[in-house]
C-alpha positions as CSV (number, residue, x, y, z in Angstrom):
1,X,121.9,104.4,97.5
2,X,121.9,101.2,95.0
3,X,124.1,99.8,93.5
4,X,125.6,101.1,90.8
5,X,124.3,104.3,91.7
6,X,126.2,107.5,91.3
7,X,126.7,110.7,93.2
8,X,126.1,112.8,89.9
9,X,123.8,111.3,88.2
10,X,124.3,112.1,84.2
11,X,122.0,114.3,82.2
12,X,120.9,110.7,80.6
13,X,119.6,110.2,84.1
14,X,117.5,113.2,84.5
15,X,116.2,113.1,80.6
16,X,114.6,109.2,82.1
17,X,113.0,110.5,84.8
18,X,111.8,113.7,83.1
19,X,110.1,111.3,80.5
20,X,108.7,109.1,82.9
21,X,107.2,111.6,85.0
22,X,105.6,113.2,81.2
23,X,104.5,109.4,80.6
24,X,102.2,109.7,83.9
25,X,100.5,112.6,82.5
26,X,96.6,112.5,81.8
27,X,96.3,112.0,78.5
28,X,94.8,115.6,77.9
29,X,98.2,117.3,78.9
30,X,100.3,114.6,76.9
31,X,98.6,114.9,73.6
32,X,100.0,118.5,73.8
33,X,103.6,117.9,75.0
34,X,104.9,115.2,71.6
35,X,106.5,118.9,70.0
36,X,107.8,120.0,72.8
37,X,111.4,119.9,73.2
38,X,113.3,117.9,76.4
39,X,117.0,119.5,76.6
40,X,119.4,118.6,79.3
41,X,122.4,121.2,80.6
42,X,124.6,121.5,82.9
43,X,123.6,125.4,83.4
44,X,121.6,127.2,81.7
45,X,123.5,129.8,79.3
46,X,124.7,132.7,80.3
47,X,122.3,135.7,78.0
48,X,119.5,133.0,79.6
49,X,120.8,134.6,83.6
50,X,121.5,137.6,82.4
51,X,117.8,138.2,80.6
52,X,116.5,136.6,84.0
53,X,118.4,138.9,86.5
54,X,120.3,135.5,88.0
55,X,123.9,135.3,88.8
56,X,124.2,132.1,90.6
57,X,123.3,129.7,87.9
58,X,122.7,127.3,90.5
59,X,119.4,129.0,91.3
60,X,118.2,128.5,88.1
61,X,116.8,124.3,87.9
62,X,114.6,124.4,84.7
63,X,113.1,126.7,82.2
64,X,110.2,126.6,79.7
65,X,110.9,128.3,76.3
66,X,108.1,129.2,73.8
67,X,104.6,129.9,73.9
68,X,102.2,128.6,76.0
69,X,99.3,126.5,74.0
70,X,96.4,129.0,74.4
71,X,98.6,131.7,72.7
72,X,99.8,130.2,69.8
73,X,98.5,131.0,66.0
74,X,99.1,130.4,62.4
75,X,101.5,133.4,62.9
76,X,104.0,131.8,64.8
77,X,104.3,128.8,62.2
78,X,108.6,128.9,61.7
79,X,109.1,129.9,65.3
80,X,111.8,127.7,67.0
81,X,110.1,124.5,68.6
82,X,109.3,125.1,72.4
83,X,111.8,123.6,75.0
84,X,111.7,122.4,78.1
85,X,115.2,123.1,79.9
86,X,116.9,121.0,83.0
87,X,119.7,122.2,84.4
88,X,121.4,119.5,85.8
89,X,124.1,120.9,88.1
90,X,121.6,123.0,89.8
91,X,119.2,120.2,90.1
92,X,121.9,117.6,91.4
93,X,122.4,121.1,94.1
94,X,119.1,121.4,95.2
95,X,119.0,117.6,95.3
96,X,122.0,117.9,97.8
97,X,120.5,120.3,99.4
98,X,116.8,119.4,100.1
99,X,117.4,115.4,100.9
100,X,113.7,114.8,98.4
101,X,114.4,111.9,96.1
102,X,116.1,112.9,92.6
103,X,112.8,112.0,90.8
104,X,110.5,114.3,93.2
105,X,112.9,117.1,92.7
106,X,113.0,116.4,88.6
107,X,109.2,115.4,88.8
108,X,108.5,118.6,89.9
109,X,111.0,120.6,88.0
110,X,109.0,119.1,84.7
111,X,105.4,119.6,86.2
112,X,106.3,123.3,86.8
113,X,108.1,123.9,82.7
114,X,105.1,122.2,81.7
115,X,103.1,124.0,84.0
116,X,104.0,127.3,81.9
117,X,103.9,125.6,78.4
118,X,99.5,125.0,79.2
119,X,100.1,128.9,80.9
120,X,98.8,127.0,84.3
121,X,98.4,129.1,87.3
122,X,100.7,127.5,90.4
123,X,98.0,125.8,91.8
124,X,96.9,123.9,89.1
125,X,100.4,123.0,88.3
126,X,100.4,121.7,92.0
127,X,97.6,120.1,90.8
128,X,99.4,118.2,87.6
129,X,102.1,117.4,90.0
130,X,99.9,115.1,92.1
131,X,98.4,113.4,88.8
132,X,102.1,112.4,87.9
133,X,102.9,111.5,91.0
């Protein structure tokens, strides 16, 4: 651990390494990420666990929240901005758990939101993960 390094790192933490890991992007996938929204929680809410069928909100490390680029139209002009979600607490969990380096385990958090935001299959968000890595 460095110095000055925490045990809990703060959401201001995850938000930087969220960002940096968007930053490595191919240009292609960035161009379409500038409207999407980064929000940092603790937990995620909970109508959001309920809707999902999750009751440990541990299990629940990121979310994507909108459409997916291929389905949007000049009908859903108004809608709420699409969000990308982190749930800190259970990332800092899974973190504790796994012994992978904070940024891997937010790297791939982000890779997989953003995965769903493009509507990208697992593999190819597999895929986007090794770009940004």
């Amino acid at each position: 651990m460095s110095e000055g390094q925490t045990l809990a790192p703060d959401a201001d933490r995850i938000e930087a390494i969220a960002r940096a890991t968007i930053a490595k992007l191919p240009a292609e996938f960035a161009r379409h990420l500038g409207d999407v929204v980064l929000k940092i929680e603790d937990f995620a809410d909970d109508d959001i666990l309920a809707e999902m069928g999750i009751e440990n909100p541990f299990e629940l490390t990121g979310l994507y929240t909108g459409l997916p680029v291929g389905s949007k139209s000049v009908d859903h002009s108004g809608t709420m901005p699409d969000m990308i979600h982190l749930y800190r607490r259970a990332i800092l969990d899974e973190w504790a758990d796994t012994g992978v380096t904070l940024e891997a385990l937010v790297a791939h958090v982000v890779i997989h939101e953003i995965g769903h935001h493009f509507g990208l299959s697992d593999e190819d968000m597999h895929a986007l993960e090794e770009l940004a890595a």
